[in-house]
C-alpha positions as CSV (number, residue, x, y, z in Angstrom):
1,X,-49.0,36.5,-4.1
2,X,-49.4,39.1,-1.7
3,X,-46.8,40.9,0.6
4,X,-48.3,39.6,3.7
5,X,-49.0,35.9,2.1
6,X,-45.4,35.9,1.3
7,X,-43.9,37.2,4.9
8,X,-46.5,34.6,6.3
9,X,-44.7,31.6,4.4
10,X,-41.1,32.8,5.3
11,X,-42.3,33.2,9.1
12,X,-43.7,29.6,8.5
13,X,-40.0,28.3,6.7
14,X,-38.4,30.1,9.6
15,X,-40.2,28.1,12.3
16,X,-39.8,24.8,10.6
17,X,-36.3,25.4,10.4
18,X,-35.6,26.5,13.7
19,X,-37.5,23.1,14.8
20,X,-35.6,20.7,12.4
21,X,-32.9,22.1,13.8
22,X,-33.7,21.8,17.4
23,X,-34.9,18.3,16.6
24,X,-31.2,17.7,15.4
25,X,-29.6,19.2,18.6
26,X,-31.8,17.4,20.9
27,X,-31.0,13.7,18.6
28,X,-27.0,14.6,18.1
29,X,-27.1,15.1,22.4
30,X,-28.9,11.5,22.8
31,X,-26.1,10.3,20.7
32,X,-23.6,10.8,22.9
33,X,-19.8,9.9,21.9
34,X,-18.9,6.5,23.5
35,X,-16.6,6.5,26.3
36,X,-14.9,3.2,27.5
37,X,-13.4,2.6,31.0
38,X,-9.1,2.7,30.4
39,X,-8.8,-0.6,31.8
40,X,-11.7,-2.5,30.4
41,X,-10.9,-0.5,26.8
42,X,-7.3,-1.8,27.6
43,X,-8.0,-5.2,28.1
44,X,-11.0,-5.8,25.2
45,X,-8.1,-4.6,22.8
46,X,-5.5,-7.0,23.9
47,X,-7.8,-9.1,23.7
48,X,-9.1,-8.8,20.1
49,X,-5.7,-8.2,19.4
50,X,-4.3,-12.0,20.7
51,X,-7.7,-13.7,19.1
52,X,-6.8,-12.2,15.4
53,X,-3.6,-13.8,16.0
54,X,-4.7,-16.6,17.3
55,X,-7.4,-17.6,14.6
56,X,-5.1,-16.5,11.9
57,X,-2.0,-18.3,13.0
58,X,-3.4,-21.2,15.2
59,X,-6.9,-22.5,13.0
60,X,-5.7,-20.7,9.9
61,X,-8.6,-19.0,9.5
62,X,-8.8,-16.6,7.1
63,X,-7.9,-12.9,7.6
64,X,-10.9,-11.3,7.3
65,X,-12.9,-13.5,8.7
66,X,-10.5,-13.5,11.8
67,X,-10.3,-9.4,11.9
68,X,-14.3,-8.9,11.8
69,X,-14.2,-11.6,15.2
70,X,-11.6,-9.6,16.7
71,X,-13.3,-6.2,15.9
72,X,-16.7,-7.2,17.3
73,X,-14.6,-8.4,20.6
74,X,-13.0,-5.1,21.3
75,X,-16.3,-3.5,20.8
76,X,-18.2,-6.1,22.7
77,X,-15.0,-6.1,25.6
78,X,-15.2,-2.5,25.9
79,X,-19.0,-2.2,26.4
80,X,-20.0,-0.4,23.2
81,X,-23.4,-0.6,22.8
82,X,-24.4,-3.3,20.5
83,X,-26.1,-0.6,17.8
84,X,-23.2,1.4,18.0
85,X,-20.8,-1.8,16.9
86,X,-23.1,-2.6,14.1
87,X,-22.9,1.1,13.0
88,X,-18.9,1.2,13.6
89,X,-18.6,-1.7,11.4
90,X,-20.6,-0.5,8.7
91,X,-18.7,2.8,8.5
92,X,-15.5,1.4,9.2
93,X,-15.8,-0.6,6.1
94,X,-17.5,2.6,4.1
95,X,-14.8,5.2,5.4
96,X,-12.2,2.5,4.4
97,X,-12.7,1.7,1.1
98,X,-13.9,5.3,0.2
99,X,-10.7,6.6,-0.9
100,X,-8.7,3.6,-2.1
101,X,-11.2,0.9,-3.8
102,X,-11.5,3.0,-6.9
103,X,-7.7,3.6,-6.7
104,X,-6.6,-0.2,-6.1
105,X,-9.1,-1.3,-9.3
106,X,-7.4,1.2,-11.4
107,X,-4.2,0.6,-10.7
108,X,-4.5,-3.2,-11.0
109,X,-6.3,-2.5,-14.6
110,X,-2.7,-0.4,-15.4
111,X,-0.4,-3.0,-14.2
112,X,-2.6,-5.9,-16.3
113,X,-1.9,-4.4,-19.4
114,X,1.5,-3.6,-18.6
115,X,2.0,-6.8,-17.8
116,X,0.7,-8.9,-20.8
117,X,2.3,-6.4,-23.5
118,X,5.5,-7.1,-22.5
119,X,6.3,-3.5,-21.1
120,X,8.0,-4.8,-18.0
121,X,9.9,-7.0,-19.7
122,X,11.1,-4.1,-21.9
123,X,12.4,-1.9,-19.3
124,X,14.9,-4.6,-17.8
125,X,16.0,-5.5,-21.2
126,X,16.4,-2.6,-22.2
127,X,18.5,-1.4,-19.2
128,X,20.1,-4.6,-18.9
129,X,21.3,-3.8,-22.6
130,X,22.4,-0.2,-21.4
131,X,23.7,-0.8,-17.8
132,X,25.6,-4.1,-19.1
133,X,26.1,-7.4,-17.4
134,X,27.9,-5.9,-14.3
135,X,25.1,-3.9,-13.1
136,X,22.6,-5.9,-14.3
137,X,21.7,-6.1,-10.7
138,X,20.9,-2.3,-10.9
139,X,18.6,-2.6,-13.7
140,X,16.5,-5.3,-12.6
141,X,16.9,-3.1,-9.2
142,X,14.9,-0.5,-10.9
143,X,13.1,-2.2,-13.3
144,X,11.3,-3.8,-10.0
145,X,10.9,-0.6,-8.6
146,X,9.1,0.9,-11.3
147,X,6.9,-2.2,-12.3
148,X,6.6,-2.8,-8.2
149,X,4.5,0.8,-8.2
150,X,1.6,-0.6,-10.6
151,X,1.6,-4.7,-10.2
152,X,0.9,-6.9,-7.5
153,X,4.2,-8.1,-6.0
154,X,2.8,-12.1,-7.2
155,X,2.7,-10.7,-10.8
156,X,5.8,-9.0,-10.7
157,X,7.6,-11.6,-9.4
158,X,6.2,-14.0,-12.7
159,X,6.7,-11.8,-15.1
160,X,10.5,-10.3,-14.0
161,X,12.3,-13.7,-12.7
162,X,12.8,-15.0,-16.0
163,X,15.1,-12.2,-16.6
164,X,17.0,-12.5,-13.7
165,X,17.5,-16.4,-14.6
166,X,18.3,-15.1,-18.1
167,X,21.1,-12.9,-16.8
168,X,22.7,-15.4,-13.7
169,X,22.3,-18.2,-16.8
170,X,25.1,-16.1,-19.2
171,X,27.3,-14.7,-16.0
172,X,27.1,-18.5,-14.7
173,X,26.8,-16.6,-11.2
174,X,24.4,-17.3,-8.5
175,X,20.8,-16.6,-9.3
176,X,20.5,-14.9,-6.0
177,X,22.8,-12.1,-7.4
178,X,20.5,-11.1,-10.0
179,X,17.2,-12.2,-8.4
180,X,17.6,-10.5,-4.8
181,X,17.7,-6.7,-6.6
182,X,15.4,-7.3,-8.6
183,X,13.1,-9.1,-5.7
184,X,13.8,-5.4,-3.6
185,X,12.9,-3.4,-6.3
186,X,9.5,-4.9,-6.5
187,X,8.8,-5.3,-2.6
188,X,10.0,-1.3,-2.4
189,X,8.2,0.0,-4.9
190,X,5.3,-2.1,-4.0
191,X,5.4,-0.8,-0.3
192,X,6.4,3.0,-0.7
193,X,5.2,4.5,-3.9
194,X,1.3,5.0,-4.9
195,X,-0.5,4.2,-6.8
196,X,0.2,0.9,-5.3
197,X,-2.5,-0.7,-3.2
198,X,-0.1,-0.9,0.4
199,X,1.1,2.6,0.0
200,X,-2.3,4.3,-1.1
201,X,-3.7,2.6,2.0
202,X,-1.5,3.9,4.5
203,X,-1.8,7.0,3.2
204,X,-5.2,7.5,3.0
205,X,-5.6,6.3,6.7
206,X,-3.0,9.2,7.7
207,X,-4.6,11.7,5.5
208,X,-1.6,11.8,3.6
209,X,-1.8,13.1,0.0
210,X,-1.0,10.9,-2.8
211,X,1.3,13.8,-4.2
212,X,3.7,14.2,-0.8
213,X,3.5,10.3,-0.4
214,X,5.2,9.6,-4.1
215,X,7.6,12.4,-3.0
216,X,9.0,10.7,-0.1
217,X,8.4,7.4,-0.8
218,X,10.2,7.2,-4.0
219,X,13.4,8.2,-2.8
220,X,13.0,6.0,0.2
221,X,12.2,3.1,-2.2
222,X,15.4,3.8,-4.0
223,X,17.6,3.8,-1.1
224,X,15.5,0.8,0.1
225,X,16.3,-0.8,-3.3
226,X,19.8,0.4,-3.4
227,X,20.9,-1.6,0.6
228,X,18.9,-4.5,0.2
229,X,19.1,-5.4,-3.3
230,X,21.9,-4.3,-4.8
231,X,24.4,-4.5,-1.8
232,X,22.8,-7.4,-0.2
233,X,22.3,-9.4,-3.2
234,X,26.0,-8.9,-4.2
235,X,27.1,-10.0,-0.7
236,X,24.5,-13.5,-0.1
237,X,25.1,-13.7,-4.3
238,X,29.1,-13.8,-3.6
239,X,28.1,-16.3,-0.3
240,X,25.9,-18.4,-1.2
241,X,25.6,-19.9,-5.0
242,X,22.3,-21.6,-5.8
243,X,21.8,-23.0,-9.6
244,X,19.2,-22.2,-12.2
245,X,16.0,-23.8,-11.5
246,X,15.5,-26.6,-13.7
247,X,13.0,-26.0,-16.3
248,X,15.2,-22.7,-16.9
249,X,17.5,-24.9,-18.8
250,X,15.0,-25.7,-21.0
251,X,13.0,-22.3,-21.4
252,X,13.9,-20.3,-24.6
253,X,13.8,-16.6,-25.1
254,X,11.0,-14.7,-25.5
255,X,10.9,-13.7,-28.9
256,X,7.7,-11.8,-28.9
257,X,8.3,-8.1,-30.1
258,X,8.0,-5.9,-27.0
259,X,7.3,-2.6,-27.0
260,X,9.4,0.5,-27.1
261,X,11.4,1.8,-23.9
262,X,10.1,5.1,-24.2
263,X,6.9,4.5,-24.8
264,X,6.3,2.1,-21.8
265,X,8.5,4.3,-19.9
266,X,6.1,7.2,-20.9
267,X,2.9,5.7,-20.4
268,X,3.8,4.4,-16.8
269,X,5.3,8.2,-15.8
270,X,1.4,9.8,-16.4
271,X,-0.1,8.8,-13.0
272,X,2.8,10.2,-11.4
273,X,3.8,13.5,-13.1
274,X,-0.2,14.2,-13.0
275,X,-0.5,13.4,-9.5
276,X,2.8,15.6,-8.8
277,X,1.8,19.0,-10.6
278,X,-1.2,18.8,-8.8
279,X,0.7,18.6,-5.6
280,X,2.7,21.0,-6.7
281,X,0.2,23.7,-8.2
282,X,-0.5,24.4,-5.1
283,X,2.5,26.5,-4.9
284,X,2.9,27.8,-7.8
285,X,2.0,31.5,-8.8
286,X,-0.4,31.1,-11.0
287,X,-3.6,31.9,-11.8
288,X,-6.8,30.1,-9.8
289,X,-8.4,29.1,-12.6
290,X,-5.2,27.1,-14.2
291,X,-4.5,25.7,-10.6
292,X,-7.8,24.6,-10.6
293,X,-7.5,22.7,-13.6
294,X,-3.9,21.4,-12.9
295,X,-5.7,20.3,-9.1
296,X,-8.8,18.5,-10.9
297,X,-6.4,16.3,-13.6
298,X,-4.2,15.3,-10.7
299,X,-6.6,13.8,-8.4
300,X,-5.4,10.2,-8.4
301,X,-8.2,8.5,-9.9
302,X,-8.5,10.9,-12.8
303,X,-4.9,10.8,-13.1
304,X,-4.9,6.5,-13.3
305,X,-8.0,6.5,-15.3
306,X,-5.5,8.3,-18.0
307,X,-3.0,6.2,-17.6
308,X,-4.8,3.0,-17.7
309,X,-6.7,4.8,-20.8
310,X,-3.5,5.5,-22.1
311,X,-2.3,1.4,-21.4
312,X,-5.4,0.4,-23.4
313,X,-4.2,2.9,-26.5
314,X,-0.8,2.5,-26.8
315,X,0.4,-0.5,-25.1
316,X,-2.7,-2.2,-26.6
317,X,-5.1,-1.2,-29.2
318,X,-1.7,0.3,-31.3
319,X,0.0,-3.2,-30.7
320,X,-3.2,-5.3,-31.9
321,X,-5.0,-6.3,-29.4
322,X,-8.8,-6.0,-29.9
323,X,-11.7,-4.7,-27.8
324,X,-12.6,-8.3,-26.4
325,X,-8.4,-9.1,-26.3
326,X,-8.3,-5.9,-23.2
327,X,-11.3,-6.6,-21.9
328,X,-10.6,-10.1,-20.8
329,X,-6.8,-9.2,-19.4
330,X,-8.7,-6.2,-17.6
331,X,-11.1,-8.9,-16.1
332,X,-8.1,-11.0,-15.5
333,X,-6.2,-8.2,-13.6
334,X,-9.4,-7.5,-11.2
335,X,-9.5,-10.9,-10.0
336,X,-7.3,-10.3,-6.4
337,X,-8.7,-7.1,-6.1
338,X,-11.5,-8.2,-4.4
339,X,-9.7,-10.5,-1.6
340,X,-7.2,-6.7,-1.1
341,X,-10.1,-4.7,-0.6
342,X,-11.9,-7.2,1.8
343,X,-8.7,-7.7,3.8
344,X,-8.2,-3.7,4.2
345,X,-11.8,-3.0,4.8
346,X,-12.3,-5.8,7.5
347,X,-8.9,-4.1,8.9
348,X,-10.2,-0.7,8.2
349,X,-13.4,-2.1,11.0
350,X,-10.6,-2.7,13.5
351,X,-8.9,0.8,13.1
352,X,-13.2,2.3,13.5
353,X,-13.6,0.2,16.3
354,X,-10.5,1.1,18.8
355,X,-11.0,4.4,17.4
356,X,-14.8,5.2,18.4
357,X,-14.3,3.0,21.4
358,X,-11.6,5.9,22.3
359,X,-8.4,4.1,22.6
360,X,-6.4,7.0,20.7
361,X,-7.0,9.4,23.4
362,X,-5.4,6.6,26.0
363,X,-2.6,5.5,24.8
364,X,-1.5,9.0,22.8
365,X,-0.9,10.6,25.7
366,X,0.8,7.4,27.4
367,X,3.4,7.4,24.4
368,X,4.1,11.2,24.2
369,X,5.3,11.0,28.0
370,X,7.4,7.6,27.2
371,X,9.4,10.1,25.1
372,X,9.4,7.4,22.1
373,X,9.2,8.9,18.2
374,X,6.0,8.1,17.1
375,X,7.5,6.8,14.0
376,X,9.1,4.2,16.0
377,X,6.0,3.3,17.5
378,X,4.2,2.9,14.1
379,X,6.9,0.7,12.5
380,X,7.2,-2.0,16.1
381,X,3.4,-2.6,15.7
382,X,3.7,-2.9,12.3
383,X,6.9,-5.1,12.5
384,X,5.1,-7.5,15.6
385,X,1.6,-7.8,13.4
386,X,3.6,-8.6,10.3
387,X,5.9,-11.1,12.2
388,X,3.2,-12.8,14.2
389,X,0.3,-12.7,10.8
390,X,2.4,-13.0,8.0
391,X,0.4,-10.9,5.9
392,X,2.0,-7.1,4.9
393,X,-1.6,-5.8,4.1
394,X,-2.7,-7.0,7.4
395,X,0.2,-5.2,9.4
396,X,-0.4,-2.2,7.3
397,X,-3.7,-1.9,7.9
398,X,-3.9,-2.3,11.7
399,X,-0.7,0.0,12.1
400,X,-2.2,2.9,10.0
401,X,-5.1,2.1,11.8
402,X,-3.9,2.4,15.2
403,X,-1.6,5.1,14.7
404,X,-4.9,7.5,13.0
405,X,-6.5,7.2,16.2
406,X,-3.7,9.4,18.1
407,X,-4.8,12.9,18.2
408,X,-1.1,13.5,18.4
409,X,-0.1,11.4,15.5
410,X,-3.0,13.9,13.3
411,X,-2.0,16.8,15.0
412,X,1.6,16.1,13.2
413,X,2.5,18.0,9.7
414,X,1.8,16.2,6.8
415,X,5.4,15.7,5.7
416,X,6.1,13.8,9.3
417,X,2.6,11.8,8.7
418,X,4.2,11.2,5.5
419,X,7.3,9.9,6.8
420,X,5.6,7.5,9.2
421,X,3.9,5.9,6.6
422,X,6.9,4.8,5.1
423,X,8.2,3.9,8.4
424,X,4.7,1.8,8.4
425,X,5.1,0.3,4.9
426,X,8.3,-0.8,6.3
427,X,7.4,-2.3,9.4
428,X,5.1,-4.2,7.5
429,X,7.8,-6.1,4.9
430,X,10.6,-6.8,7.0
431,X,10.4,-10.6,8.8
432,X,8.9,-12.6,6.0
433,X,9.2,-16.1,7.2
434,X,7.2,-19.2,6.7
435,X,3.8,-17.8,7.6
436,X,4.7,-15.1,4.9
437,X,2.9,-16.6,1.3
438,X,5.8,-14.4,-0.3
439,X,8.3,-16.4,1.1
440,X,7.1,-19.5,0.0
441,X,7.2,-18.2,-3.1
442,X,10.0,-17.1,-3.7
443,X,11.4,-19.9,-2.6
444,X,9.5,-22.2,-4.8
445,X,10.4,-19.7,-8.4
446,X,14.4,-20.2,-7.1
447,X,13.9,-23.9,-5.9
448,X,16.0,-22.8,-3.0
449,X,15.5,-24.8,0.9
450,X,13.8,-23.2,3.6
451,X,17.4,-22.1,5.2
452,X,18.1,-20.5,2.4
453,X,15.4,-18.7,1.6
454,X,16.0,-17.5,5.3
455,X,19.2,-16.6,4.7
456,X,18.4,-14.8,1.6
457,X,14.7,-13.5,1.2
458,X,14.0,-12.9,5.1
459,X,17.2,-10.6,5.3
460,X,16.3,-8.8,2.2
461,X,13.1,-8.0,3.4
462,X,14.2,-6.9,6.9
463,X,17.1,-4.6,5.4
464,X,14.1,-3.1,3.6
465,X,12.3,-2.5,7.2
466,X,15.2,-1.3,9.1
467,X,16.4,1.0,6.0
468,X,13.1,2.9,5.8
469,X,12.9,3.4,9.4
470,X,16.4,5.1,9.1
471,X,14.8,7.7,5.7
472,X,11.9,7.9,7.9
473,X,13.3,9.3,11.3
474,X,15.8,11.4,8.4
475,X,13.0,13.2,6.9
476,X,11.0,13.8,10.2
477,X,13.7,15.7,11.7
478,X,12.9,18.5,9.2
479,X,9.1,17.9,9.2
């Protein structure tokens, strides 16, 4: 080809650029940011706001049917255009679930085979064993907090009791004793330390990392555990004296042979040491090529896909079990994955949708002149929607939500984002009462009355709240 061929078919890519470019200037001015009035934004979001509570409380619809009504009302009740819902409700859902789906499968996988090879069970026993029968309360304490981290609180909660029944049935004390640490453990760990599903959501809506999020929230899980399970239960155990259930009496021992401590304690460290030196790497002096590395096997779904790889190996395939044996409790494990990740991403609709529609920019600069922490304002609406739905996933979602539309709240560092999603995660587990499913069934494992369960489950879970708000407003004083 010849010289003048060749600057003749640049000159031509030149132009063609230049107009595809144009072309992109001239569509990305017709699409024009949305900008709702204050007091009709105001209003549509009230609004949306009482008719999810409404339609989940009053006609017990279900939640994420209820959220995508309310999120299509604040759009509507604002005046979005009806395109520009439809296109907010598509990415809301796609921006949602981008970051945790993956995360949230995984991690459900982990805690399956954990769960089924007795591993859980081993790390109460074996502390138990250590610990002995004073501070039992402490080691089912931690044992929930460590198991809480990787299986759904429902799971935990079957699997665990039976120890805590075990324990209350030699002492002859009050099952609440034993069962109310253990109970904390699992709602802490659950709500403040990834890879669990209401933690990793939180902090992907903050744009917290993984890495800072299992740095603060595992000491505030710990502290969490330490007030309202160990103290509390000793007090309401001391108060209150409820019997074992009555098929406990009955139950025998599980004679199974469980695995070994270290081992499960091992396998159930990889997805947080990985997750840790990448976070930490970062500031390390050390070459770019190893920090690269140390970054890559740290990303969180790298890091669970070990662990759960790691589950599969030594917790199953060394113990027995066959190909199909995993495959079916990994199928099992998945099954309420799918109702989580429609909840948060009909949520995660709700957060696109007050966010597009501009309500960040209103109410930001209304709460910076009220002089209120931000991290108090995150845990009250996470504390009212918990109170008035019932749901923890529900409050965390629309709190995280909210509180990612303030350009102040993103302006923040990410060690105070960090400590407002505990302060979240909190918010969101204190007040379970009867609109709570976890309170019914807790209730129904102890075969304790409604006042009762008040008395004892209820406070539990609001020492929880209020103790996490404290570590929270702690840590951002040096954020």
């Amino acid at each position: 080809m010849s010289i003048d061929k060749v600057t003749k078919t640049a000159d031509r890519y030149d132009v063609y650029f230049k107009i595809h470019h144009m072309y992109r200037r001239e569509y990305a001015m017709e699409q024009t940011v949305f900008v709702a009035d204050p007091t009709r934004l105001l209003i549509a979001a009230a609004v949306g706001i009482i008719v999810l509570l409404v339609l989940i409380i009053r006609f017990k619809l279900h939640p994420v049917i209820s959220m995508m009504i309310a999120a299509i009302v604040i759009g509507v009740g604002a005046g979005m255009p009806l395109t520009m819902i439809s296109e907010t409700v598509e990415k809301g859902v796609g921006k949602t679930l981008q970051g945790i789906a993956l995360l949230v499968g995984l991690g459900s996988m982990f805690g399956g085979i954990l769960e089924v090879s007795g591993g859980a069970q081993r790390i109460a026993k074996t502390l138990i064993d250590r610990l002995g029968q004073r501070k039992a309360g402490v080691a089912l304490g931690i044992t929930g907090l460590v198991i809480g981290t990787t299986v759904f609180f429902e799971a935990g909660v079957v699997v665990l009791i039976p120890l805590a029944f075990s324990v209350a049935k030699q002492t002859k004390k009050s099952t609440l004793y034993y069962a109310i640490p253990l109970l904390a453990g699992l709602a802490s760990g659950y709500a403040f330390v990834p890879p669990s599903a209401g933690s990793v959501l939180v902090a992907d809506s903050l744009g917290v990392s993984l890495g800072v999020m299992i740095m603060v929230g595992i000491p505030t899980a710990l502290i969490c555990m330490i007030v309202a399970g160990v103290v509390w239960g000793r007090f309401i155990g001391n108060r209150i004296f409820t019997g074992l259930p009555v098929n406990v009496e009955e139950i025998k021992d599980d004679s199974r042979e469980l695995p070994p401590f270290g081992l499960v304690l091992g396998v159930i460290l990889i997805p947080l040491i990985l997750i840790l030196i990448s976070t930490v790497s970062k500031y390390m002096p050390i070459p770019e090529g190893v920090q690269n590395v140390l970054s890559f096997i740290g990303k969180p779904f790298l890091a669970l896909t070990v662990a759960t790889l790691a589950a599969m190996y030594f917790l199953g395939i060394r113990r027995g079990y066959t190909g199909a044996q995993l495959k079916k409790i990994l199928d099992h494990s998945l099954r309420p994955v799918g109702m989580i990740l429609l909840v948060i991403a009909s949520g995660g609709v709700i957060r696109w949708m007050l966010q597009d529609s501009g309500l960040g920019y209103i109410i930001g600069p209304a709460l910076e002149k009220s002089g209120m922490p931000l991290i108090l304002v995150a845990f009250f609406i996470a504390l009212l929607v918990r109170a008035s739905v019932g749901s923890s996933m529900v409050a965390m979602t629309m709190a995280s939500g909210i509180m990612a539309t303030m350009p102040a709240v993103m302006a923040t560092s990410v060690l105070y984002r960090a400590a407002m999603c505990c302060a979240i995660c909190g918010g969101a587990t204190a007040l379970s009462h009867v609109n709570d499913a976890g309170f019914w069934l807790v209730g129904t494992f102890l075969e304790i009355d409604e006042k009762t369960t008040l008395k004892s489950w209820t406070v539990m879970e609001t020492l929880i709240g209020v103790t996490s708000l404290a570590v929270s407003l702690v840590i951002s004083i040096f954020a």
